[in-house]
C-alpha positions as CSV (number, residue, x, y, z in Angstrom):
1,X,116.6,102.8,36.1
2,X,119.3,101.8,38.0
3,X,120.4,98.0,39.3
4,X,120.5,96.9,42.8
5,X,123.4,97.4,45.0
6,X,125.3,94.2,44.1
7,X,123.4,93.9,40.4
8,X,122.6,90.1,41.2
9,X,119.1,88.8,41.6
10,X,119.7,88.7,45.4
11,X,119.1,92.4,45.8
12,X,115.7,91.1,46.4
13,X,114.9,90.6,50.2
14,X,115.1,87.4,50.8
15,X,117.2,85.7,48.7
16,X,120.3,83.5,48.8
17,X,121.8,81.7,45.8
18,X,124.4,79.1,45.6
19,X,126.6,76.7,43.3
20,X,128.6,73.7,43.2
21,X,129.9,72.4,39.9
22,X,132.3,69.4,39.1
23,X,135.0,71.1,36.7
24,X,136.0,67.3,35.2
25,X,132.5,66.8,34.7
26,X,131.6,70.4,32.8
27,X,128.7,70.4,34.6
28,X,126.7,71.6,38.1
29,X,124.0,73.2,40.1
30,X,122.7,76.2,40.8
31,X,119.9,76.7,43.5
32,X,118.0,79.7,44.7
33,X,117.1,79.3,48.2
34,X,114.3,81.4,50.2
35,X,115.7,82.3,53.6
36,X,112.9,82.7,56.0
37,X,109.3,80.3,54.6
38,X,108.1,80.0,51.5
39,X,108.0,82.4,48.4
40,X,105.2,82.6,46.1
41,X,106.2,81.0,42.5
42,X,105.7,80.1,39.0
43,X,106.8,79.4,35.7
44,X,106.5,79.5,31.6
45,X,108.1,77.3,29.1
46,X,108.8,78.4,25.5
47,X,111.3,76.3,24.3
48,X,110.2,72.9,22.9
49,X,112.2,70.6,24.5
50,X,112.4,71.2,29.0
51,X,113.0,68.6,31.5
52,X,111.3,69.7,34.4
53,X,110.5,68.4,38.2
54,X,107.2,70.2,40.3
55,X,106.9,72.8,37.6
56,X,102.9,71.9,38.0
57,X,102.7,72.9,41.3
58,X,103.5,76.1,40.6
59,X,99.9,76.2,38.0
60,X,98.0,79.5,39.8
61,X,95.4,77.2,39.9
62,X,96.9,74.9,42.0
63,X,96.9,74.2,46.3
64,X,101.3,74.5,47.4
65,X,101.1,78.4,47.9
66,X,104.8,78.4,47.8
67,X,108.3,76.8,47.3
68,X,111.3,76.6,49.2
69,X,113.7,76.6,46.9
70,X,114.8,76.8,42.8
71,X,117.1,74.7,41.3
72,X,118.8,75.3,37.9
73,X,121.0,72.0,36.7
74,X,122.9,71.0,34.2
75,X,123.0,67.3,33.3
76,X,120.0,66.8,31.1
77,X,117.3,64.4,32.7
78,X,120.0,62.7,35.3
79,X,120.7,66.6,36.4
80,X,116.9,66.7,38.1
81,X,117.7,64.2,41.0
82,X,119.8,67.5,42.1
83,X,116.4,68.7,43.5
84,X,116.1,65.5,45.3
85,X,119.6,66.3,47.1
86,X,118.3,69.8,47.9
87,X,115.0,68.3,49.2
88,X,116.7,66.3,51.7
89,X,118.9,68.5,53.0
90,X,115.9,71.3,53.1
91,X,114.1,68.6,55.2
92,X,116.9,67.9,57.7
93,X,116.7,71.4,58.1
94,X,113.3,70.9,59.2
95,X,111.8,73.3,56.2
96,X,108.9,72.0,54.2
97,X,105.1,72.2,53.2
98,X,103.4,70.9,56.3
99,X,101.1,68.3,56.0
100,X,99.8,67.4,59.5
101,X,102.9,66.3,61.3
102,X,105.3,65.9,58.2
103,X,107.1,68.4,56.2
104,X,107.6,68.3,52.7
105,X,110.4,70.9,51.0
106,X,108.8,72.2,47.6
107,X,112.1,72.3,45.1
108,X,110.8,72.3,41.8
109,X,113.9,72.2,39.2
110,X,114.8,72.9,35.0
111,X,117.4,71.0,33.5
112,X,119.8,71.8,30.2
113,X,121.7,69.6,28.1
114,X,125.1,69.7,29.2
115,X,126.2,66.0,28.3
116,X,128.1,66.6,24.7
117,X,130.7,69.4,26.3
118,X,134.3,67.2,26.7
119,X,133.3,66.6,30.2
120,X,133.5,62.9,31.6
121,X,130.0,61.7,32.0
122,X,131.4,58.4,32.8
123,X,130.0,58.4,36.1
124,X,129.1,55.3,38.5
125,X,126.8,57.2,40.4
126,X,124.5,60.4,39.2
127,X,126.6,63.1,40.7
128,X,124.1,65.7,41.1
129,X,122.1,64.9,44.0
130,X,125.7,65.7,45.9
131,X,125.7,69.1,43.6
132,X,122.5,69.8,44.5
133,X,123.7,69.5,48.4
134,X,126.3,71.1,47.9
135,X,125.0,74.1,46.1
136,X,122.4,74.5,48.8
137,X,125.1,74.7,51.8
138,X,126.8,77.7,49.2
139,X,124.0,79.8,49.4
140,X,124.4,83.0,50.0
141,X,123.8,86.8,49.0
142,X,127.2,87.1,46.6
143,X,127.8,84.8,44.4
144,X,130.0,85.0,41.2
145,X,129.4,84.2,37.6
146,X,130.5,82.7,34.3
147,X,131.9,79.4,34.5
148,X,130.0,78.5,37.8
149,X,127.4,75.8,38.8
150,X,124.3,74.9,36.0
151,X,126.7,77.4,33.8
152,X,129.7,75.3,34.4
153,X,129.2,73.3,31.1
154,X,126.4,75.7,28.8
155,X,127.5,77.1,25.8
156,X,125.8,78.9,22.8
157,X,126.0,79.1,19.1
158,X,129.1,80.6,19.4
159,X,131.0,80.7,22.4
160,X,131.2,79.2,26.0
161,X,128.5,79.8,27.8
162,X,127.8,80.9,31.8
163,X,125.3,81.7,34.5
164,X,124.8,85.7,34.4
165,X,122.6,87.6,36.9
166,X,121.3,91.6,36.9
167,X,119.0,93.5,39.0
168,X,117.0,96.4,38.5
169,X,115.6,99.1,41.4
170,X,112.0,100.0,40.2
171,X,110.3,103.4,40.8
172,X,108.4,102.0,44.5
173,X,111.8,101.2,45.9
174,X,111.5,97.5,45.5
175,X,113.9,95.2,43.5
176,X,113.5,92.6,41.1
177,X,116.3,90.6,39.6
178,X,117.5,87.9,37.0
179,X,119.2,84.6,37.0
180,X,120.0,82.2,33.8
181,X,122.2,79.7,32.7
182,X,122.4,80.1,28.7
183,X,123.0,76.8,27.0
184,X,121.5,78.3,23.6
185,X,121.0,76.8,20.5
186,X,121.3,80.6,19.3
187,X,123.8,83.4,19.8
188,X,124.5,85.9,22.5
189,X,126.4,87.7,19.9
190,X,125.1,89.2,16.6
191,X,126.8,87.9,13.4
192,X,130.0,90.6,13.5
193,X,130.6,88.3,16.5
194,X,131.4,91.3,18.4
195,X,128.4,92.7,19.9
196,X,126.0,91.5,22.1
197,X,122.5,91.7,21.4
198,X,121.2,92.5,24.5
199,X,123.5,95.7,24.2
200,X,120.5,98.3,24.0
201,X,119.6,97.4,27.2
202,X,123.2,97.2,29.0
203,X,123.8,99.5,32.4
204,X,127.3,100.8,32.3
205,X,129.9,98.8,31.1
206,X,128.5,95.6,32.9
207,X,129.1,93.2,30.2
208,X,131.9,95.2,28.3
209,X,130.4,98.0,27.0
210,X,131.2,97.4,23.7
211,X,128.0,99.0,22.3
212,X,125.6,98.0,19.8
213,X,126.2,96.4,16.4
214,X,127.1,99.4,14.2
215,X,126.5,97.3,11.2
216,X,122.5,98.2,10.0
217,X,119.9,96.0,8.6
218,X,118.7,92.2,8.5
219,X,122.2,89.7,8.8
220,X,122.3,86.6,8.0
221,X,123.2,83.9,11.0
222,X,126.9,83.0,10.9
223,X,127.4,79.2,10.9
224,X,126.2,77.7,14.5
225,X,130.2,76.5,15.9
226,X,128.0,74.4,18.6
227,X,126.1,72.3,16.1
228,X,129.6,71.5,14.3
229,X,131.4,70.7,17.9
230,X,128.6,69.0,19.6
231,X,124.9,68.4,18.2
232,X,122.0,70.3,17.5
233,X,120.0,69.2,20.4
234,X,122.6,69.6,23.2
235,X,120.5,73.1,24.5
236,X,118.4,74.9,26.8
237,X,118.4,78.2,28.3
238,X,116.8,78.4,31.9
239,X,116.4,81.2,34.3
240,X,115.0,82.5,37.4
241,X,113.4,86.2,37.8
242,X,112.1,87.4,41.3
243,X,111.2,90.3,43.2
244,X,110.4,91.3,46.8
245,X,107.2,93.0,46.0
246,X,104.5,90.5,47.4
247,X,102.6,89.1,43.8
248,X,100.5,86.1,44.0
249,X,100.9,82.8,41.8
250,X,99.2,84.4,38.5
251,X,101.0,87.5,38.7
252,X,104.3,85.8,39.1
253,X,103.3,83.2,35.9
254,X,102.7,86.1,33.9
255,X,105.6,87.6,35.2
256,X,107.3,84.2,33.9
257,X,105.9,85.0,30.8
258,X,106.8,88.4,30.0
259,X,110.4,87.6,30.9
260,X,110.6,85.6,27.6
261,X,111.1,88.2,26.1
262,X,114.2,89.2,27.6
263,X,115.3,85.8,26.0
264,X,114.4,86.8,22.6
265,X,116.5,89.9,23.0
266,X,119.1,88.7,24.1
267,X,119.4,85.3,21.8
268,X,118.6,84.6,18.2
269,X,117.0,81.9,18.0
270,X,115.3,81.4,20.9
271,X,112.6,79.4,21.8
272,X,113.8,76.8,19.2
273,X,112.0,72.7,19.0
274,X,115.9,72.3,20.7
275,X,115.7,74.4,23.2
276,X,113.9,74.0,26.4
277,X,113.6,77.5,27.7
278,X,112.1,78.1,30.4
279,X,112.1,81.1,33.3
280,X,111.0,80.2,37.1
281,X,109.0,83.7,38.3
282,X,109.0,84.3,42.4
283,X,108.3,86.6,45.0
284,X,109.5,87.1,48.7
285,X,106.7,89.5,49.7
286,X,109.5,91.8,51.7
287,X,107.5,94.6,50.2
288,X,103.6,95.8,49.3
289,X,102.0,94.5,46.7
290,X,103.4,97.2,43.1
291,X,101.3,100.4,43.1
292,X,99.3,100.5,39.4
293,X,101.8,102.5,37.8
294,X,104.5,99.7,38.5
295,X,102.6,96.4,37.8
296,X,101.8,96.3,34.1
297,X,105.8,97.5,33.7
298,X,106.8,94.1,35.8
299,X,107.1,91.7,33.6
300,X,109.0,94.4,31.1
301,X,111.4,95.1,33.8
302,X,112.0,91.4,34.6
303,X,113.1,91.1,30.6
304,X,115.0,93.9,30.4
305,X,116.9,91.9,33.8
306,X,117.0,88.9,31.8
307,X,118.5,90.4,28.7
308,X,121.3,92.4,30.5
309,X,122.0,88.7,33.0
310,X,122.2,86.8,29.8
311,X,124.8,89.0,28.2
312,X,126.6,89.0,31.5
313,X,126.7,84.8,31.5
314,X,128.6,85.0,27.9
315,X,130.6,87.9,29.1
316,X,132.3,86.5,32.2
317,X,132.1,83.1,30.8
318,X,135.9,81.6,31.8
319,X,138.3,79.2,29.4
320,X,139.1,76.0,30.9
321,X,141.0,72.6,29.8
322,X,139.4,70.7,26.5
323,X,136.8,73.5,26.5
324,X,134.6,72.4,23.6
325,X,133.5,76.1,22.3
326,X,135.7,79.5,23.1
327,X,135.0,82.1,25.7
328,X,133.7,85.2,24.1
329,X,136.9,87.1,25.4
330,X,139.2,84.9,23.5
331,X,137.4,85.2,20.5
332,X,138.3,89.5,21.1
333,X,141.4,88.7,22.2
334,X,141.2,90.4,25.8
């Protein structure tokens, strides 16, 4: 397996992504945008604490056959009304679910908790619907990561945390992809604090290549430096995956689902009461429907993406002025 040409989720056809992020805040927005119609989506929670906007909508059982656009926020509950700056600009655009002569953009969103990071929250007015504008007018097919829009704030157990991305090319020539901001109540890192643990699954050197943990057996969890700088609850890790094979709304929830795992690789704990992790699963339909051989291993392929794009997030995570937590370099030293 090898990633996609850039090794960012938008090496599947038909993507854009974008950011905007408010660096005396610590916080921002990060929205995936479909260029041309709708894409087929869905979604899984495992974490037992989300703040989510439209996530029912994307039920398989239920009638909108498609969204416009993702959005990934920091900001905790006041971070969703950056969907609501998305939406409007989506519908000056004139994109939308029609419903006889009125058009109605689909933008279902995931927040984290972002609010106990030094930033000043001491706003007058919620600045994320302007984030969420903002990010939308980024979008494009390069973006960077680290210290970038819903990332901008996140941290985990241990260090400063980010907004990672990784792609994959599967065996029919079609692509599928990751994108997460990790705001963890657990660790990237295993307890030497010098390994990731998502390294089994790294491509190259794309988050270091520092290799896997030499030291063998159970470890015991090194004191969480979050919990002692912040709070227990200030968490949540949430994440897009997507390909451009064409999958309808089941396939992409249980997509959603399999990609959880890519979490628990990549993060222990996950899927903590504190956390509220949760993955956003889509599909462009740029190519066929997988042939048999390639859609059991979907979902597998979409965690092995999430693990490598959440190592990535620690990896090119960024030190900035009162920082709450380190960045994982300048823990190393490099």
């Amino acid at each position: 397996m090898t990633p996609g040409p850039r090794n960012l989720i938008t090496d599947v056809a038909g993507l854009k992504v974008g950011s905007a992020q408010d660096d005396r805040l610590k916080s921002g927005v990060t929205v995936v945008l479909s260029e041309e119609g709708p894409m087929t989506a869905s979604y899984a929670v495992m974490g037992g604490a989300p703040g989510t906007r439209d996530t029912d909508l994307l039920e398989p059982d239920k009638t909108v056959p498609g969204v416009d656009s993702l959005v990934l926020s920091g900001g905790s509950a006041f971070g969703l009304a950056s969907a609501q700056g998305v939406m409007d600009a989506l519908a000056e655009q004139g994109r939308g679910f029609a419903v006889h002569s009125a058009r109605v953009p689909i933008v279902p969103a995931a927040i984290l908790f972002d609010l106990l990071n030094n930033g000043d929250k001491g706003w007058d007015e919620n600045p994320y619907p302007a984030l969420g504008r903002a990010a939308l007018a980024d979008a494009d097919a390069a973006f960077d990561l680290g210290t970038i829009g819903a990332g901008t704030g996140a941290t985990d157990a241990q260090h400063k945390g980010g907004l990672g991305s990784a792609s994959l090319t599967l065996p029919d020539g079609s692509h599928i992809g990751a994108l997460v901001a990790v705001n963890a109540l657990g660790s990237a890192t295993t307890p030497s604090g010098r390994h990731f643990w998502a390294a089994p699954f790294e491509i190259g050197s794309e988050f270091g290549g520092l290799g896997p943990d030499p030291t063998t057996g159970l470890q015991d969890l090194p004191p969480s430096r979050k919990t002692a700088a912040m709070a227990q609850h200030g968490n949540t890790t949430i994440g897009v995956v997507a390909t451009d094979a064409t999958l309808d709304k089941a396939t992409c929830k249980r997509v959603a689902t399999a990609a959880h795992d890519g979490f628990a690789r990549a993060l222990v704990p996950a899927h903590t009461p504190y956390d509220g992790d949760l993955i956003f699963a889509a599909s462009t339909a740029r190519r066929p429907p997988p042939k048999a051989d390639v859609l059991p291993l979907l979902g597998h392929y979409a965690a092995i993406c999430m693990a490598r794009a959440i190592a990535r997030a620690i990896w090119e995570a960024t030190p900035a002025d009162g920082d709450a937590l380190p960045t994982f370099r300048e823990t190393l030293g490099i």
